[in-house]
C-alpha positions in Angstrom: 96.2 51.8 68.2 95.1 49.0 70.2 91.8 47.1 69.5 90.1 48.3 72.9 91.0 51.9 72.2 89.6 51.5 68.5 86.2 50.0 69.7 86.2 52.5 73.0 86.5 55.4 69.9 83.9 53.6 67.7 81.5 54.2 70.7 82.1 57.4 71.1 81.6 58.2 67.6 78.7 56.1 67.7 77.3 57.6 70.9 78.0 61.2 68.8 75.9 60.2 66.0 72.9 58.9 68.3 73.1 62.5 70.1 72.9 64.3 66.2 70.1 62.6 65.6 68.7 63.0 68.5 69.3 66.6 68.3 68.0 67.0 65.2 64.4 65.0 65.9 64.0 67.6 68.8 64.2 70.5 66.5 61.9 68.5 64.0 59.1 68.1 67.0 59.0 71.4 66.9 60.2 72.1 70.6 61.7 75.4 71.4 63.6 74.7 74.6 66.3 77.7 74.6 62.9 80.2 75.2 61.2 77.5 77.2 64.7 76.8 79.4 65.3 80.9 79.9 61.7 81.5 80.7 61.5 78.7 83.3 64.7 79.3 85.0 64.6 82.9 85.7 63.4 83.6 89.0 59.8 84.2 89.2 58.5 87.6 90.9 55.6 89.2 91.5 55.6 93.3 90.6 55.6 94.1 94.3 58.6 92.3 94.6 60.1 94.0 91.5 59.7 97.3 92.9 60.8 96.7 96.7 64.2 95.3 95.0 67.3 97.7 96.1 69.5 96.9 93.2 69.2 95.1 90.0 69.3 91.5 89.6 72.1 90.4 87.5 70.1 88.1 85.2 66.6 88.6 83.7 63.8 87.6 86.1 60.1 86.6 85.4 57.7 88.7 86.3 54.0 88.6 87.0 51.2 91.0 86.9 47.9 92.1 84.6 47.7 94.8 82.3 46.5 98.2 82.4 45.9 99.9 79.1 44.0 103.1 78.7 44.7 103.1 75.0 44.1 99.2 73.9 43.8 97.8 70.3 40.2 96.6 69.3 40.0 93.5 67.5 37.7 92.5 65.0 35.8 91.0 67.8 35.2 94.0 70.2 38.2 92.3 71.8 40.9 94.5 73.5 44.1 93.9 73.7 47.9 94.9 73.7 49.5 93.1 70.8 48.2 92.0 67.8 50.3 89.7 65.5 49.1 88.2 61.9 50.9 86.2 59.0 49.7 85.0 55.9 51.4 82.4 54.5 51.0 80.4 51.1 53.0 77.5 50.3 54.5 77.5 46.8 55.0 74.5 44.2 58.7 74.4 45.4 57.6 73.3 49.0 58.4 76.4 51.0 56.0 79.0 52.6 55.9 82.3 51.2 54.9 85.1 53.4 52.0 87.8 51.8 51.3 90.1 55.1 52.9 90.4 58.2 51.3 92.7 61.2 52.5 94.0 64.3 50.3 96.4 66.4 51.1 97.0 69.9 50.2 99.3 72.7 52.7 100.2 75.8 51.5 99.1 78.5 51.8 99.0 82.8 52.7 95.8 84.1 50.7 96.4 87.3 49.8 94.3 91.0 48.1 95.8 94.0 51.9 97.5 94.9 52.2 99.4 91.5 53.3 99.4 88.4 56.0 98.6 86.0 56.1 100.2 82.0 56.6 98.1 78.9 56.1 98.3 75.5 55.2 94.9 73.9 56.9 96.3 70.6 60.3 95.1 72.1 59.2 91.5 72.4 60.9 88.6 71.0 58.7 86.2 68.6 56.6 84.4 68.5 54.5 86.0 71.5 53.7 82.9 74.1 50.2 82.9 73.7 48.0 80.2 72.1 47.9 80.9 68.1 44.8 81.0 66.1 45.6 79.3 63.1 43.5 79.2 59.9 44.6 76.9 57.0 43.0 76.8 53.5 43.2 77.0 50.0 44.5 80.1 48.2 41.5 80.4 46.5 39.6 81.1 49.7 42.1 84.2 50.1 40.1 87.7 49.0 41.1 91.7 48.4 45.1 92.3 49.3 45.7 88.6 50.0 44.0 87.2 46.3 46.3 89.8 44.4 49.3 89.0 46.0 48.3 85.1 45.1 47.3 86.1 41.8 50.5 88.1 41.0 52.7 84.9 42.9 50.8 82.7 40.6 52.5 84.7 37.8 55.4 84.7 38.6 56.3 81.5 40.3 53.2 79.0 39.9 50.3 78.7 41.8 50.6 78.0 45.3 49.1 75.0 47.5 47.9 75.9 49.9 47.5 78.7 52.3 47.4 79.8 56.3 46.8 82.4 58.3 48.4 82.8 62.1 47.7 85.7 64.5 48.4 85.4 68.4 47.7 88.4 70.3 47.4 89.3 74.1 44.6 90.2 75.9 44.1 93.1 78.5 42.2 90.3 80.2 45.5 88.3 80.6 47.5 88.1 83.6 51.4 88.1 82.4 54.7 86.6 82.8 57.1 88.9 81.3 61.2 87.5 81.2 62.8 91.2 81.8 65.9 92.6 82.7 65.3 94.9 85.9 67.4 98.4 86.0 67.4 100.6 88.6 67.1 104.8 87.2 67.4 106.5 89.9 66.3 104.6 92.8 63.4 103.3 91.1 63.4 99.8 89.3 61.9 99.5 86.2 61.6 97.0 82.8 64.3 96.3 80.5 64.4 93.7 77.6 66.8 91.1 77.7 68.7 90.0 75.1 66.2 89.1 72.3 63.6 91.0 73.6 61.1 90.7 76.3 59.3 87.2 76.1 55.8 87.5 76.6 53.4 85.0 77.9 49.8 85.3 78.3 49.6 81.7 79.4 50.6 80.3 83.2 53.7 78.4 83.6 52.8 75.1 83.1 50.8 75.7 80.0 53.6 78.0 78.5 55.8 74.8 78.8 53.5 72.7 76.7 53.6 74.9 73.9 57.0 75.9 73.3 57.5 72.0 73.5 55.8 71.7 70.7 53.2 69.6 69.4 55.3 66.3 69.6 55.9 66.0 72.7 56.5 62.1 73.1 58.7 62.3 70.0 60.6 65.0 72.2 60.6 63.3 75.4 62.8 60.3 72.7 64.8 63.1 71.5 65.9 64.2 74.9 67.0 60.7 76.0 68.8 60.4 73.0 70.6 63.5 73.0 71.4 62.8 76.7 72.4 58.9 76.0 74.5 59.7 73.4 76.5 62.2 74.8 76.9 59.5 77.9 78.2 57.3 75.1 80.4 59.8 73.7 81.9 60.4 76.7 82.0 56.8 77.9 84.6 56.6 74.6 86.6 59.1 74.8 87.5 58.5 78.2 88.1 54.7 78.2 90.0 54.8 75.1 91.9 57.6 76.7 92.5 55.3 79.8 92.8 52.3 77.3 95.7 53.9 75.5 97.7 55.4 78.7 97.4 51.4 80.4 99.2 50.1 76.9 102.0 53.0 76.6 
């Protein structure tokens, strides 16, 4: 192999490598872009549009409306809502975060505008739900009733964990929506569908939706994307001039 085609390869592999590592610092920052990319991208409808459609779109849409509940959960706050989502977590000796209680509540729901209204049931979402998490960290200690025994019998069993955390994110009947649905049309008459995963769910508007699934890094993500793109340039840079190099010396 000629020396051009060997350094035009040593490129590419290099540009490969940058785009790994770039790769792997976006998942670091914490950035979730498949949800982000899919709920950005779909089409954005109101539910009057939804229900004047005439056939079903062939890829999942984004819809927007506000809730209408007449059986909502209460929260310890007087606060009702549609979905209610807790974890607590404690971190063990070893490093990684063991999970003591896990909720789900949810109410079904109308998705609803001044045209009507559309059915869902917030059970079929994917997770985590797009809305802004409370999050409560601590030590174990702090923890009382279910949570102290399961630390007490963890402690037991494994050592005594580090540290502990509580996150719940719930949804509002106060909170306008942008659902990403799948629309199907039973007999003449759209309704909501989830797409594969499950419905995603935000209680925030587009924009601020955005800044949370892209994390909390989002100049170290910004770095990742341009390396992810530059290297693939690289990479392909390479592989096509030594390619070209190696035809022009055959």
């Amino acid at each position: 192999m000629s020396e051009p085609s060997t350094l035009l390869l040593g490129l590419a592999v290099l540009g490969g490598l940058i785009g790994l590592a770039g790769f792997v610092w976006m998942r670091l920052s914490g950035a979730d872009l498949a949800r982000a990319r899919r709920l950005a991208g779909a089409r954005g409808l109101a539910v009057a549009d939804v229900l004047d459609l005439a056939a079903s779109p062939p890829r999942a849409v984004r819809v927007a409306g506000r809730i209408r509940c007449a059986d909502p959960l209460i929260g310890p706050d007087d606060e009702a809502m549609v979905a209610y989502h807790r974890d607590v977590a404690v971190r063990m000796p070893d490093g990684r975060w063991q999970t003591i209680e896990r909720i789900r509540e949810h109410r079904s729901f109308e998705l609803w505008d001044h045209a009507g209204s559309l059915r869902l049931d917030p059970a079929e979402a994917a997770e985590p739900l797009i809305t802004m998490p409370a999050i409560w960290e601590g030590d174990p200690a702090e923890l009382e009733g279910p949570h102290a025994a399961a630390v007490e019998r963890l402690t037991r069993d494994e050592g005594a964990p580090l540290a502990a955390r509580a996150v719940t994110r719930v949804i509002p009947v106060t909170d306008p929506l942008l659902v990403l649905a799948q629309v199907r049309m039973e007999g003449g008459s759209p309704s909501l569908a989830p797409p594969r995963g499950g419905y995603l769910i935000s209680a925030l508007d587009l924009s601020s939706a955005m800044r949370l699934l892209g994390g909390s890094r989002r100049r170290q993500l910004t770095t990742a994307i341009g390396m992810v793109a530059g290297g693939a340039l690289l990479g392909v840079v390479g592989l096509v001039g030594a390619l070209l190099a190696r035809l022009a010396g055959a």
